[in-house]
C-alpha positions in Angstrom: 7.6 -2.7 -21.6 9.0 0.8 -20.3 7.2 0.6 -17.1 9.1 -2.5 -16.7 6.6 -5.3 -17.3 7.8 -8.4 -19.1 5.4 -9.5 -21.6 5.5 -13.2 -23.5 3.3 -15.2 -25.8 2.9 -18.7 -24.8 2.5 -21.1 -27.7 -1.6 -22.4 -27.6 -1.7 -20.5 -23.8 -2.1 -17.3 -24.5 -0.3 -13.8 -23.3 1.6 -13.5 -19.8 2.6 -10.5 -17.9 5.1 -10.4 -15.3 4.7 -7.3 -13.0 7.7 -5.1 -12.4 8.8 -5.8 -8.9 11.4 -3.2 -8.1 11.2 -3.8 -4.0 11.9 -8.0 -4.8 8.6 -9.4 -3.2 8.8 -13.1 -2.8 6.2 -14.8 -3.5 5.0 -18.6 -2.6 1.8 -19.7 -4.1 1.0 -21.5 -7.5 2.1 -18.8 -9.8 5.6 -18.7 -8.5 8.1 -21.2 -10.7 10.5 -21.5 -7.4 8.3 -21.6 -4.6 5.1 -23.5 -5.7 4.7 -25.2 -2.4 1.7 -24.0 -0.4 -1.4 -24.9 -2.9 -3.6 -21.8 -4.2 -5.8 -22.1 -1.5 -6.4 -18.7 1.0 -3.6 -18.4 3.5 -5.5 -18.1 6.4 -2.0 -18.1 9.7 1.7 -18.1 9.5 3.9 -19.5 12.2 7.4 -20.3 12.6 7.9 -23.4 15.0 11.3 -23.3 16.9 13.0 -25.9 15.0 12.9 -23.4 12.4 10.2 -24.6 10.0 7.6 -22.6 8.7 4.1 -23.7 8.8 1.7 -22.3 6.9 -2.6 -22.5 7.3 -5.0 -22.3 4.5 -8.4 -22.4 3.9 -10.0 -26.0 2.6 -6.2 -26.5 1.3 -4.6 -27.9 4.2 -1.5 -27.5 6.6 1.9 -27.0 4.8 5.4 -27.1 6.5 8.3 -25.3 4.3 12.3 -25.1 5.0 14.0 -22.2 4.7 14.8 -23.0 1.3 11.2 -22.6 0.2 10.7 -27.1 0.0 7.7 -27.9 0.8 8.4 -30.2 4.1 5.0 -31.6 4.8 1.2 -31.2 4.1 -1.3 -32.5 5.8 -5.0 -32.6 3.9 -8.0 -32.1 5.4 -9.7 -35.4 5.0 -13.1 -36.8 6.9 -11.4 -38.7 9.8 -11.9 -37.4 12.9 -7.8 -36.6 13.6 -7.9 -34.1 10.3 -6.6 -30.7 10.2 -9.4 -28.7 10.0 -11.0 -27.3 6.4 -11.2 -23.5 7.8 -8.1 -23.4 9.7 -8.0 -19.5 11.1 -4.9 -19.4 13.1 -2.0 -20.7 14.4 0.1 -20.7 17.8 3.0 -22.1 19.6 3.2 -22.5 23.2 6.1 -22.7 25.8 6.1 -26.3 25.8 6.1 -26.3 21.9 2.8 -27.4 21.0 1.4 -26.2 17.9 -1.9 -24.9 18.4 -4.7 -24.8 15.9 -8.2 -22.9 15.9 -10.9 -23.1 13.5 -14.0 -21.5 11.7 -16.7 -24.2 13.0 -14.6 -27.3 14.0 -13.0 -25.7 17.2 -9.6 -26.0 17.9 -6.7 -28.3 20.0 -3.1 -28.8 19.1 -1.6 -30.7 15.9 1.2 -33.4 16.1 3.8 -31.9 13.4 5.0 -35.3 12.6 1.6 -37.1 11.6 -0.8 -34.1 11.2 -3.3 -35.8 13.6 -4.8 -33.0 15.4 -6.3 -33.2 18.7 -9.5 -31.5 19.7 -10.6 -30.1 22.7 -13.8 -29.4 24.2 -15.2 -26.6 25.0 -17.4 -26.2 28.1 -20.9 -25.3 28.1 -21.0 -26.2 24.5 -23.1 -29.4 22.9 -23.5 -30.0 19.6 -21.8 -27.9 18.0 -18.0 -26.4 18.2 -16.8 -23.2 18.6 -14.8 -20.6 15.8 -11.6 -20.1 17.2 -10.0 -17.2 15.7 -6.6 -16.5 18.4 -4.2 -17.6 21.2 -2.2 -16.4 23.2 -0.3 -17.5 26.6 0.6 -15.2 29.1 4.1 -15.2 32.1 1.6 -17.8 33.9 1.6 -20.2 31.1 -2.1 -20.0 31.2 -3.3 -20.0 27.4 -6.3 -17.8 26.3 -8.3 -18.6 23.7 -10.3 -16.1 21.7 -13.8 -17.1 19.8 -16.3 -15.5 17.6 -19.8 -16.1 19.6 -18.2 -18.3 22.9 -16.3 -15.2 24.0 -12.9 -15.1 25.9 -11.8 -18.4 27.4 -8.9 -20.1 28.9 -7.2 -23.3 28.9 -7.6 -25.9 31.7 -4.5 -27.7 31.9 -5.9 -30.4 34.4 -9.5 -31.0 32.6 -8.0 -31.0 29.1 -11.0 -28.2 28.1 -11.6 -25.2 27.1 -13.4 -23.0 29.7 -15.4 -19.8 29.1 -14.4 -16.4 31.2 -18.0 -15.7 32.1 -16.6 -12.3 33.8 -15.6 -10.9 31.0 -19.2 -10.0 28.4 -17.6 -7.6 26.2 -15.7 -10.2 24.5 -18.3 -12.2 23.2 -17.2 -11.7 19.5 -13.5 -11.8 19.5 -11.2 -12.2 16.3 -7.6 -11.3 17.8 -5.3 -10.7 20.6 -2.0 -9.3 21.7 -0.6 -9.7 25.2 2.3 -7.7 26.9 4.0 -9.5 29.8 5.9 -6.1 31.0 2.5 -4.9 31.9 0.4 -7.9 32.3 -2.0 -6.6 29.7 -4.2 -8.6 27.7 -6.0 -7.0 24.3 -8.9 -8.5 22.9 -9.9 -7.1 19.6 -13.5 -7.3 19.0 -16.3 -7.1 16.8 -16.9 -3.7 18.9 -13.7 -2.4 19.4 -10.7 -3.0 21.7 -11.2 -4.3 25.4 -8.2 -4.6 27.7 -7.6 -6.6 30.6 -5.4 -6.0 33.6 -4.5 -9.8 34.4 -2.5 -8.5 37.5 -5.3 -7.8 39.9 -7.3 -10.8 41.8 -10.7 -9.5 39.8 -9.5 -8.6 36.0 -10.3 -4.7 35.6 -11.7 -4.4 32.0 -11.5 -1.1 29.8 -13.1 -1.1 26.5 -12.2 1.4 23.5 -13.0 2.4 19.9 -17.0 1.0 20.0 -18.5 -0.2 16.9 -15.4 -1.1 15.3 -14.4 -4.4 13.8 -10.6 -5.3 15.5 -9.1 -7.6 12.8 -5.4 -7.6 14.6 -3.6 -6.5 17.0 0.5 -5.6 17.0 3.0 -3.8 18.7 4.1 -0.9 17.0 6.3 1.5 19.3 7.1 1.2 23.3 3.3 2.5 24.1 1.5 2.1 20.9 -0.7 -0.6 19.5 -1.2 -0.9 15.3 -4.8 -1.8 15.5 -6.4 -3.6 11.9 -9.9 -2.5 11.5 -13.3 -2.3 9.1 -12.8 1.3 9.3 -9.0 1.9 8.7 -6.0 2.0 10.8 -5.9 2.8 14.7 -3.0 3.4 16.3 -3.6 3.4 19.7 -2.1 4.6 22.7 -2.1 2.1 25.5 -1.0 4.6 28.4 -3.6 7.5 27.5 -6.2 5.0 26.3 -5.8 7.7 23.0 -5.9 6.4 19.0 -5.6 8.5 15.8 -7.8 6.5 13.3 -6.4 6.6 9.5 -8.1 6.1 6.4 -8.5 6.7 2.2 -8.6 10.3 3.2 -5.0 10.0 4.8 -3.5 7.6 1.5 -4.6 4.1 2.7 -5.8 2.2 -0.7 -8.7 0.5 1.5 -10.3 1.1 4.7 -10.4 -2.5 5.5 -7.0 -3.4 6.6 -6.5 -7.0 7.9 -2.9 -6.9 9.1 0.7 -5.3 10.2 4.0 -5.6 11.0 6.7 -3.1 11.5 10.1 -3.5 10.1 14.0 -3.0 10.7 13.6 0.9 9.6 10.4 1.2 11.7 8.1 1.3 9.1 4.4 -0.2 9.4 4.1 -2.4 7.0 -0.1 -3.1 6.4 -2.3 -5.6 4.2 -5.7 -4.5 3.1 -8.4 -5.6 0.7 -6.1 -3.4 -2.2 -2.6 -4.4 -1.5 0.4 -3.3 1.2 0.7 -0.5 2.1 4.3 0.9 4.2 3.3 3.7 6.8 5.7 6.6 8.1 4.5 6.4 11.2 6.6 9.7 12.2 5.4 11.6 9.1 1.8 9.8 8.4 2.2 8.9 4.9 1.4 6.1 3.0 3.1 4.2 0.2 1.4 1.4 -1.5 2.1 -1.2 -3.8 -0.6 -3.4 -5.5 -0.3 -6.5 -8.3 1.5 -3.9 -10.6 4.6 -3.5 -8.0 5.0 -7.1 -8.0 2.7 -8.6 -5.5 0.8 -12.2 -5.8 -2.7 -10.0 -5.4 -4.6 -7.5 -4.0 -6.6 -9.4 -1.4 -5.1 -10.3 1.7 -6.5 -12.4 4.7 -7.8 -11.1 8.3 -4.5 -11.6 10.6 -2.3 -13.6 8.4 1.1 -11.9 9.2 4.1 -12.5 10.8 7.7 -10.8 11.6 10.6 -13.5 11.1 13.8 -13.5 13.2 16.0 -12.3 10.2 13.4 -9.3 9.4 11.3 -10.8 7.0 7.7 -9.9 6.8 5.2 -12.2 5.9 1.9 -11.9 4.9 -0.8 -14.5 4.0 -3.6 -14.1 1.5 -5.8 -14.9 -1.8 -3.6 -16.7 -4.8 
């Protein structure tokens, strides 16, 4: 067609339409002929493990490993044994020693074997009857490993008692969905169902400051030497972590959708962002917006809270719907 759709009638299936896709998207997901590896379940967490695999989280579809070919490695169902990857996997980490950790909407979280699948759960003190939604780790110049839940707050790893353990200290983070932590300054963010709270982890007594109330923080990444790209319910924050200052973003200023769910910046220094309609590339020195939707070439328009990540060779990923 002349805006550069490919049309074609399929004998007893009906019409397809190809999207024009001038800025080459790849795609992985069952509507791609090449890389129709990963289900058509919700990607849910990306990771890349260092022997160089990529692993890939999805929601009631099960773990998948890919090469960087696009095969499809491994995947490991969710089944009823009691070693199963989770059905509502949320996110995934890797730690210094290289274990692979896994978190979970109602069926908590521990680390996976990469060679079996079995998964091994931990338990999280306080708690009986019922496990906690693990939604983010991170590990600090420590080595200590902190866990963030929605409803059990912020909590920690202990090494020795093979548990998780709640940071009673710290209220604000009862309802935590993401984190970031910067080892120059010893800074750990905690986004929140009510904003931003940072903690000072070099002090005896963490000292606590909490920003943007009443605001949903869906992730958390690095965008500049002193700024933050904060994901929200209500657009997109970036925030100043010297001055404690944000400049909030929105339809008004060219995003497609307030709800934005995820970022990474690329090789030019542009902020790439995934919403509830599409990416979206920010100029973060102008302030301007470009977006793309399903007509530019992507898989959909609905993309997943947190599901991004920023490969070694520049590639940007970013996990969603289809």
């Amino acid at each position: 067609s002349r805006n550069g759709e490919i049309w074609m009638a399929l004998y007893q299936k009906g019409v397809f339409v190809m999207p024009r896709n001038p800025l080459n998207f790849r795609y992985y997901g069952p509507k791609s002929v090449r890389y129709n590896c990963i289900g058509s379940h919700c990607v849910t967490s990306l990771l890349r493990s260092h022997d160089g695999n990529l692993w890939v989280a999805t929601d009631n579809g099960g773990l998948y490993s890919i090469d960087a070919s696009g095969n499809q490695l491994a995947h490991f169902s969710v089944t009823n044994h009691s070693t199963s990857v989770p059905s509502a996997m949320t996110t995934l980490f890797e730690d210094s020693r290289h274990r692979i950790w896994i978190g979970s909407y109602h069926q908590g979280g521990g680390w996976v074997d990469l060679k079996t699948g079995r998964c091994t759960y931990l338990p999280f003190e306080g708690l009986q009857g019922t496990e906690p939604n693990i939604y983010g780790y991170v590990e600090d110049k420590r080595g200590q490993i902190w866990v963030a839940t929605m409803g059990n707050g912020l909590a920690r790893f202990d090494e020795q008692r093979q548990c998780f353990v709640p940071v009673e200290t710290v209220t604000s983070c009862i309802w935590s969905c993401s984190m970031y932590y910067n080892a120059v300054t010893d800074r750990l963010y905690v986004g929140t169902y009510s904003g931003i709270v940072t903690i000072d982890l070099s002090t005896a007594e963490p000292t606590i400051v909490e920003d943007i109330p009443s605001t949903i923080i869906f992730s958390i990444t690095p965008c500049s030497d002193t700024q933050l790209s904060l994901c929200t319910n209500v657009g997109l924050a970036i925030y100043n972590w010297q001055d404690r200052t944000y400049r909030l973003y929105t339809t008004e200023d060219g995003l497609p959708n307030n709800n934005v769910y995820a970022s990474q910046i690329d090789g030019d220094g542009g902020l790439w962002i995934s919403s509830n309609n599409g990416l979206s590339k920010f100029n973060m020195q102008q302030g301007t917006f470009t977006n793309y939707t399903l007509k530019d070439g992507l898989q959909a328009n609905e993309y997943y809270k947190n599901a991004s990540m920023h490969d070694a060779d520049g590639t940007l990923w970013f996990g969603g719907m289809d």
